[in-house]
Structures are given as structure tokens and as C-alpha cells.
ZADO-1210 file (C-alpha; in nm, 4 decimals, padded with zeros to 6 digits):
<atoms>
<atom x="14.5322" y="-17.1963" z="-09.7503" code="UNK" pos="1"/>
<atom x="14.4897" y="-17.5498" z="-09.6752" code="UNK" pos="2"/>
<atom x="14.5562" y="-17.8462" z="-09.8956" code="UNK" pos="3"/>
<atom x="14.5151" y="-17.6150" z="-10.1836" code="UNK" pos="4"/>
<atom x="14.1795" y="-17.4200" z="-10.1204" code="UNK" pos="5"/>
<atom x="14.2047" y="-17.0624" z="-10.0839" code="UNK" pos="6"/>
<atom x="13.9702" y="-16.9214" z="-09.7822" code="UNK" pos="7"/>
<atom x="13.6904" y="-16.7737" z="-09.9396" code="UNK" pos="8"/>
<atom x="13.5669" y="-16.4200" z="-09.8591" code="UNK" pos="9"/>
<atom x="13.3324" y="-16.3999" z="-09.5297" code="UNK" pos="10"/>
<atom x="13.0059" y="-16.5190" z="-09.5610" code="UNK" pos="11"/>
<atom x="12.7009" y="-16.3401" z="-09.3892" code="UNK" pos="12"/>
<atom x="12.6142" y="-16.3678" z="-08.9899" code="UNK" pos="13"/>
<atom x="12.4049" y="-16.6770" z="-08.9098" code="UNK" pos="14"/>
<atom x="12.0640" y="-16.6617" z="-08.7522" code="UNK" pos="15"/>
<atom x="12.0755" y="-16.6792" z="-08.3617" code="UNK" pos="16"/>
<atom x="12.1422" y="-17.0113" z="-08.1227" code="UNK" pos="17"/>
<atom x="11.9354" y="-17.1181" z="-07.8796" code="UNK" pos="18"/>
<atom x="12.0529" y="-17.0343" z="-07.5260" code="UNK" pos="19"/>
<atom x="12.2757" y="-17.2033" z="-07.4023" code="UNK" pos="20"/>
<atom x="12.2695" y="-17.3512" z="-07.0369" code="UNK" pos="21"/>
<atom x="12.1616" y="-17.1372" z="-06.7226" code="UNK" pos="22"/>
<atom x="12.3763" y="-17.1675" z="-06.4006" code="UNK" pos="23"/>
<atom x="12.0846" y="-17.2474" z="-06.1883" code="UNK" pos="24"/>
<atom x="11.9758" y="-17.6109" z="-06.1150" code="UNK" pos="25"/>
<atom x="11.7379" y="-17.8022" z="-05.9845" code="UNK" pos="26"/>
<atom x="11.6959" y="-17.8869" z="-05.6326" code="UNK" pos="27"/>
<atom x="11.5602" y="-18.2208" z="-05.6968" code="UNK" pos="28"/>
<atom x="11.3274" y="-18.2601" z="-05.4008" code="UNK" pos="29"/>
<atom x="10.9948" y="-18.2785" z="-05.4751" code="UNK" pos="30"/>
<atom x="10.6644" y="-18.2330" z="-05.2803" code="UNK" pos="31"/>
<atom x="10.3101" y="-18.3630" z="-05.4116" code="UNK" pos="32"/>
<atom x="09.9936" y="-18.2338" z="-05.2544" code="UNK" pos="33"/>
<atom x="09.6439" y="-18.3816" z="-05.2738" code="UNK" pos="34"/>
<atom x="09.3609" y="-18.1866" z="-05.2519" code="UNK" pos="35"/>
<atom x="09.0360" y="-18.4035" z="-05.2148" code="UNK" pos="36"/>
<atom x="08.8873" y="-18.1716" z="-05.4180" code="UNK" pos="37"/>
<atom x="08.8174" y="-18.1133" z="-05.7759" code="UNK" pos="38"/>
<atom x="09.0161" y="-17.8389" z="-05.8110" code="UNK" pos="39"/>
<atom x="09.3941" y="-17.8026" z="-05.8697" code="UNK" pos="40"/>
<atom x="09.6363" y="-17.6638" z="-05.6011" code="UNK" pos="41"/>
<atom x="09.9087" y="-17.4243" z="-05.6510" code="UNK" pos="42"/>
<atom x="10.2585" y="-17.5019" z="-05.5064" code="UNK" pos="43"/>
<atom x="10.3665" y="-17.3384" z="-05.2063" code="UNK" pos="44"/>
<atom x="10.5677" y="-17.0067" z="-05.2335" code="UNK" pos="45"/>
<atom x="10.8971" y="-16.9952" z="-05.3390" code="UNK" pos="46"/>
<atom x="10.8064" y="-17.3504" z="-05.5104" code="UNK" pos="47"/>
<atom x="10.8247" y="-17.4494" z="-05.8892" code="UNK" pos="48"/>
<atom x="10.5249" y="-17.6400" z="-06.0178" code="UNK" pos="49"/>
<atom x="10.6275" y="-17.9098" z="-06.2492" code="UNK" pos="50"/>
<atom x="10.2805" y="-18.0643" z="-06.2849" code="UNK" pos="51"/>
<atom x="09.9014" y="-18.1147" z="-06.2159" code="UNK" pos="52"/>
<atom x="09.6778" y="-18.4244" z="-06.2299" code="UNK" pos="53"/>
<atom x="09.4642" y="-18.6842" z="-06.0405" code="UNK" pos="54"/>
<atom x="09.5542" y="-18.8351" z="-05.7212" code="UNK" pos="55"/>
<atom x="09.6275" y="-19.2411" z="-05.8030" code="UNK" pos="56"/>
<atom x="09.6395" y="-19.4473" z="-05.4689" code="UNK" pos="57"/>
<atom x="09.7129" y="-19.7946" z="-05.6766" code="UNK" pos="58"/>
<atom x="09.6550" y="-19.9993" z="-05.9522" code="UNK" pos="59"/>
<atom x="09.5893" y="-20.3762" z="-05.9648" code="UNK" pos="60"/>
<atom x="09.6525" y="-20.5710" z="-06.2743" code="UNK" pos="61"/>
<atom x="09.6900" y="-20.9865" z="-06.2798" code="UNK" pos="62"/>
<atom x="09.5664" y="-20.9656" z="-05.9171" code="UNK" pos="63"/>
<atom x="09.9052" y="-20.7670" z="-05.8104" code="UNK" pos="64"/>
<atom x="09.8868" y="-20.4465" z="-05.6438" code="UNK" pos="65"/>
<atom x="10.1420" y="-20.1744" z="-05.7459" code="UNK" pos="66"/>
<atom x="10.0797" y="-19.9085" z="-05.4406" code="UNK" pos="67"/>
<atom x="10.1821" y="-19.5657" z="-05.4585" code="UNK" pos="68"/>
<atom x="10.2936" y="-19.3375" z="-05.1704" code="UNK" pos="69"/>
<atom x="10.0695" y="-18.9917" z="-05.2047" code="UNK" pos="70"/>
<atom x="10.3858" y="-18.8467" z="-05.1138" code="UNK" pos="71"/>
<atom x="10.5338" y="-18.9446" z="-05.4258" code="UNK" pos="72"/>
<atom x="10.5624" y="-18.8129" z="-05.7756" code="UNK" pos="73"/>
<atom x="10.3770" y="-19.1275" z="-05.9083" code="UNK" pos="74"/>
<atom x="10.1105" y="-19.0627" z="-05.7116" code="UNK" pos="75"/>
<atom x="10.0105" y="-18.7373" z="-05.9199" code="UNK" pos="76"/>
<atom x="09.9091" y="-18.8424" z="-06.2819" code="UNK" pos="77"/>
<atom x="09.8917" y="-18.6109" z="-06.5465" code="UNK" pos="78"/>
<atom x="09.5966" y="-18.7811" z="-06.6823" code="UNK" pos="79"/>
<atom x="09.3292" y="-18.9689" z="-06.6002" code="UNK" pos="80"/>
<atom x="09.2909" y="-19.3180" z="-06.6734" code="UNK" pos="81"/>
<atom x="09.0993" y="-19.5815" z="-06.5288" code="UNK" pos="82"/>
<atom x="09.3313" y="-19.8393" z="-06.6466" code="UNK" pos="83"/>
<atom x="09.6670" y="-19.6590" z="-06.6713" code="UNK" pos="84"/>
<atom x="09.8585" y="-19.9039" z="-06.7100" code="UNK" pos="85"/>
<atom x="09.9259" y="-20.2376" z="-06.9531" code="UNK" pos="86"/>
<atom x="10.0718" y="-20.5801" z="-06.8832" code="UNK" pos="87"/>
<atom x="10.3373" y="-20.7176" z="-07.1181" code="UNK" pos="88"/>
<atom x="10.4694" y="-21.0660" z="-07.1345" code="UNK" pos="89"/>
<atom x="10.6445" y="-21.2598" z="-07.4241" code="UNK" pos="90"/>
<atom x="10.5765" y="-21.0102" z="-07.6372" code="UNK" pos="91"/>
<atom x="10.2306" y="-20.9660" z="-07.6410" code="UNK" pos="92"/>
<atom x="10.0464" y="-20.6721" z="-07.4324" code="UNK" pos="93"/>
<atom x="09.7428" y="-20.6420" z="-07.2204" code="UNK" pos="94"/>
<atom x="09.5523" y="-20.3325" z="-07.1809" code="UNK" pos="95"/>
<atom x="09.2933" y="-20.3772" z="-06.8597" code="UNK" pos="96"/>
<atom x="09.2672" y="-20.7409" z="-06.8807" code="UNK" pos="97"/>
<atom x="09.1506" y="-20.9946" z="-06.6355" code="UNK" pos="98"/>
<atom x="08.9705" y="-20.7703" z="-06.4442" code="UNK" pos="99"/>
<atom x="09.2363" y="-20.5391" z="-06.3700" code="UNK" pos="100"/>
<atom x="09.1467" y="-20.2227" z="-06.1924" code="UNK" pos="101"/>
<atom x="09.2742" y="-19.9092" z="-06.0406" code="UNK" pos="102"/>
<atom x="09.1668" y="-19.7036" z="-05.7547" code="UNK" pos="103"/>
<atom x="09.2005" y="-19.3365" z="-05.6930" code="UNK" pos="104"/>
<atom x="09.1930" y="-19.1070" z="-05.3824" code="UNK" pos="105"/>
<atom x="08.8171" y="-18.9501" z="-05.4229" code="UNK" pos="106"/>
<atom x="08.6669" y="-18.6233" z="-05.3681" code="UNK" pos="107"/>
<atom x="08.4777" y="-18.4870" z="-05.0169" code="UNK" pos="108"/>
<atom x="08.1387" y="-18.5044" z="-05.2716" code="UNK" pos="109"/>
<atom x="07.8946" y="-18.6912" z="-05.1901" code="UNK" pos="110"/>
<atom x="07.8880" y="-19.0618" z="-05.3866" code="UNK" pos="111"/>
<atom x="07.7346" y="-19.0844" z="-05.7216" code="UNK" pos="112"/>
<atom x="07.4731" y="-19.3044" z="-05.8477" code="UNK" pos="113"/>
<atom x="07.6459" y="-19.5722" z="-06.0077" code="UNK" pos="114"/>
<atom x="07.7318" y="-19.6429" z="-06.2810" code="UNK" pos="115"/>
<atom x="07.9083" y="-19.3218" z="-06.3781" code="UNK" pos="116"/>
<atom x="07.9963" y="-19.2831" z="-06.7560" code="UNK" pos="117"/>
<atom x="08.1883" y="-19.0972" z="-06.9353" code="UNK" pos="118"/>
<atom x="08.4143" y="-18.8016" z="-06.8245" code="UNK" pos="119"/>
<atom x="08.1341" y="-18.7819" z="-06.5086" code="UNK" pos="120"/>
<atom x="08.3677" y="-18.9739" z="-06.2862" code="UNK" pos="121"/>
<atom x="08.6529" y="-18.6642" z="-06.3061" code="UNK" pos="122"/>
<atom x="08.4281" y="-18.4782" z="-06.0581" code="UNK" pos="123"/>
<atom x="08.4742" y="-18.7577" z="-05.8031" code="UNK" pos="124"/>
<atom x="08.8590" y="-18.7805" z="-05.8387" code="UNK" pos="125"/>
<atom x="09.0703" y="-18.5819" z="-05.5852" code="UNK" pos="126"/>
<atom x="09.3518" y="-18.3355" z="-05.7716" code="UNK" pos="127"/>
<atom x="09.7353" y="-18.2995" z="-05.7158" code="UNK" pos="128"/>
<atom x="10.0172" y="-18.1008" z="-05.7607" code="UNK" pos="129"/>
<atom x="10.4045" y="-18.2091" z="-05.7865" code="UNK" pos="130"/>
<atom x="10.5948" y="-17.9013" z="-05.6814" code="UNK" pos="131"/>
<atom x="11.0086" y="-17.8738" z="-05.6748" code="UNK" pos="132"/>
<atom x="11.0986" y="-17.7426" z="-05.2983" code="UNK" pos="133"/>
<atom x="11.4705" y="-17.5750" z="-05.2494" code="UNK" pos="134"/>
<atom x="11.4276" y="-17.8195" z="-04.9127" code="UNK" pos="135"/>
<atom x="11.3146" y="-18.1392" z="-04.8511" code="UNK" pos="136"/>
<atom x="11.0078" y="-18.1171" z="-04.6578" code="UNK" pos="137"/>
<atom x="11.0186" y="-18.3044" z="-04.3277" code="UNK" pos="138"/>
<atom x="10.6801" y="-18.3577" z="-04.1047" code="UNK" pos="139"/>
<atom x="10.6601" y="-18.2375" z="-03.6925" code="UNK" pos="140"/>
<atom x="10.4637" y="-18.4372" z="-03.4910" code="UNK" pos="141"/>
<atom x="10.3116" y="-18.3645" z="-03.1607" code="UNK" pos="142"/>
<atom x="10.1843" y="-18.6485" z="-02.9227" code="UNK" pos="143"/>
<atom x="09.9660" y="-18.4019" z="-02.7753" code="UNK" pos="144"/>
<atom x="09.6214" y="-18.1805" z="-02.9027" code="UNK" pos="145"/>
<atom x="09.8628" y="-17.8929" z="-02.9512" code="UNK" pos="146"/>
<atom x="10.0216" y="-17.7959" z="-03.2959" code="UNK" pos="147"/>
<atom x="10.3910" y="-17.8189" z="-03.2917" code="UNK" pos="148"/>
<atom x="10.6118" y="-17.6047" z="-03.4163" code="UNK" pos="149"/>
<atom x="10.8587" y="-17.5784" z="-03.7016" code="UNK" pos="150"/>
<atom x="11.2479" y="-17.5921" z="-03.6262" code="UNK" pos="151"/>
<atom x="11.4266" y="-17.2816" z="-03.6125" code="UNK" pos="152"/>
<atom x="11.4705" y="-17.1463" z="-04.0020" code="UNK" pos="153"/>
<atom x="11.2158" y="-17.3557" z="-04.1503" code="UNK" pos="154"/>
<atom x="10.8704" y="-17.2407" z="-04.2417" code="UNK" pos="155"/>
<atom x="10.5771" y="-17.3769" z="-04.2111" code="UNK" pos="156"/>
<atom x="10.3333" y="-17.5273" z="-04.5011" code="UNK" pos="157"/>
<atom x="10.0240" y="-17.6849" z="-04.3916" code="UNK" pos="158"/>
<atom x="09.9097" y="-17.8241" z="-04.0152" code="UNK" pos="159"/>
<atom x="09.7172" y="-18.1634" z="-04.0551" code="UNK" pos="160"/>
<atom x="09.6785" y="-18.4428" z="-03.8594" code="UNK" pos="161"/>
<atom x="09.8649" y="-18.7661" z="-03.7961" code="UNK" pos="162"/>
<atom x="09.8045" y="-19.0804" z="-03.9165" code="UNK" pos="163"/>
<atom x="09.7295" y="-19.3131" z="-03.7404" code="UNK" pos="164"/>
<atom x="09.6617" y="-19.2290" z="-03.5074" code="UNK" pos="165"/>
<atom x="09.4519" y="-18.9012" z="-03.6492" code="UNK" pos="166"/>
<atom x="09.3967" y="-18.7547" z="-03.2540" code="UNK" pos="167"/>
<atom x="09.7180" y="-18.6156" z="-03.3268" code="UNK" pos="168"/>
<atom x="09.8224" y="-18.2573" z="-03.4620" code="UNK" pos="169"/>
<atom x="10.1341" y="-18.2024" z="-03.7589" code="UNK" pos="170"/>
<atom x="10.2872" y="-17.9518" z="-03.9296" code="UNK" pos="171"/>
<atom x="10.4528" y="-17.9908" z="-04.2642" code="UNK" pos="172"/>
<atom x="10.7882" y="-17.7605" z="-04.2845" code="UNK" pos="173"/>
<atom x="11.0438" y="-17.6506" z="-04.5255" code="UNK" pos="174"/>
<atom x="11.3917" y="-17.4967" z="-04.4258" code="UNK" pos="175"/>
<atom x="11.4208" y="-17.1072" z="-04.5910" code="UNK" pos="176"/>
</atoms>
């Protein structure tokens, strides 16, 4: 009994809870890959994919450029916009105004007839993937036409080229 109420008799067994917390986390490193393609990528093995979209190099609005390193995140948007982005100030908002533009890492095909309307222009628009890596990635660079190699216990990803100067062989690696 408290403060004069009697317990009452047991009442029937609730619905169940949502789980609770796992004991895994997140690694929090994150690798984005563009394709130059029109087709999506799939992460790496042993590599969560958190999204897909289209490859943004930059946009410019009020004659500002906002870049974006491709090996960021931000560089991978879920959707595509040519104007993704607005431009606030003292309370009123802009949506692609004053010839504000954005450009976007294109495709290997060949260039269209402009102008291009509609939806037409996804075809053109290279795709990406942000992946979560249990590493951070690091690149290997070899001064020399030969590919390098990974360090011991890392694996390797993709071999590319370096930039600049592109004579120059890579390898993108991951520790294991």
C-alpha cells in the first residue's frame, strides 16, 4: 500500500519493445566512389553502403563557389538537383537566383545536343556511392610506371592513376 491505494491485481503482459541498442558501432570512416558512369557502384567487401546518388563537383550561387572534395560525403547526393541549394539572407530565401549554377562530374557518353530537358540530363551525370570502411582508406603512390603495392595487412581496392601528374600509377588500400 502506498498513501492509501491498495496494489491492484496484475494486469496482462504488454505488447513487445523495440530492441534495444546493439553492441556494435560504427567505424565512422567513410569512402565515396565515383563511377563516371550511369550506373551505381556497390561498396567494396566487407563495406556498409549508407547511400547512392550523383556525383556533385560544386555549386555556385551569388558568384561564390562552394567546392566539394569527390572524396567526401558531400560530394555524393542522394538526389539530383540542378540547383541544390538556396541562399538565405534577412529572412528572405533564394532558390537559383542570379544566375546561380551547379556543376556535376559527367558521364564517359558522348555530349548531348543541347539543350537537354527534362530528366534527359540524368544519363549524362556520373553516379556515387558513400560506403562505411572498418579503416580509413589511405592512397600508395608510385613515382614510377609500376603499380605499387599495399602495406603489409592492408588490402587493396582499386589501382588508378595520380593526379597530377596522371603518368603516374596508385593503389587505393584498406587495412583488414
Amino acid at each position: 500500500m502506498v498513501d492509501g491505494v491498495h496494489d491492484g491485481a496484475p494486469g496482462r503482459s504488454g505488447d513487445a519493445g523495440s530492441p534495444g541498442p546493439t553492441t556494435t558501432f560504427n567505424s565512422g570512416f567513410l569512402l565515396v566512389m565515383h563511377s563516371q558512369s550511369d550506373t551505381f557502384l556497390s561498396c567494396p567487401a566487407d563495406m556498409t553502403q549508407l547511400w547512392t546518388g550523383y556525383s556533385l563537383l560544386y555549386p555556385e550561387g551569388q558568384e561564390k563557389a562552394h567546392t566539394q572534395d569527390l572524396g567526401q560525403a558531400g560530394s555524393c547526393m542522394r538526389l539530383f538537383s540542378t540547383m541544390p541549394f538556396s541562399y538565405c539572407k534577412m529572412g528572405t530565401c533564394d532558390y537559383a537566383s542570379c544566375n546561380d549554377k551547379s556543376y556535376w562530374l559527367s558521364t564517359t557518353a558522348a555530349v548531348p545536343m543541347m539543350p537537354v530537358v527534362g530528366r534527359d540530363i540524368q544519363q549524362d551525370i556520373s553516379r556515387c556511392v558513400v560506403c562505411e570502411a572498418p579503416s580509413p582508406a589511405v592512397a600508395v603512390h608510385s613515382q614510377e610506371n609500376s603499380n605499387p603495392f599495399c602495406p603489409p595487412n592492408w588490402r587493396s581496392l582499386w589501382v588508378g592513376y595520380s593526379f597530377p601528374p596522371s603518368d603516374f600509377s596508385d593503389f587505393m588500400c584498406f587495412s583488414t
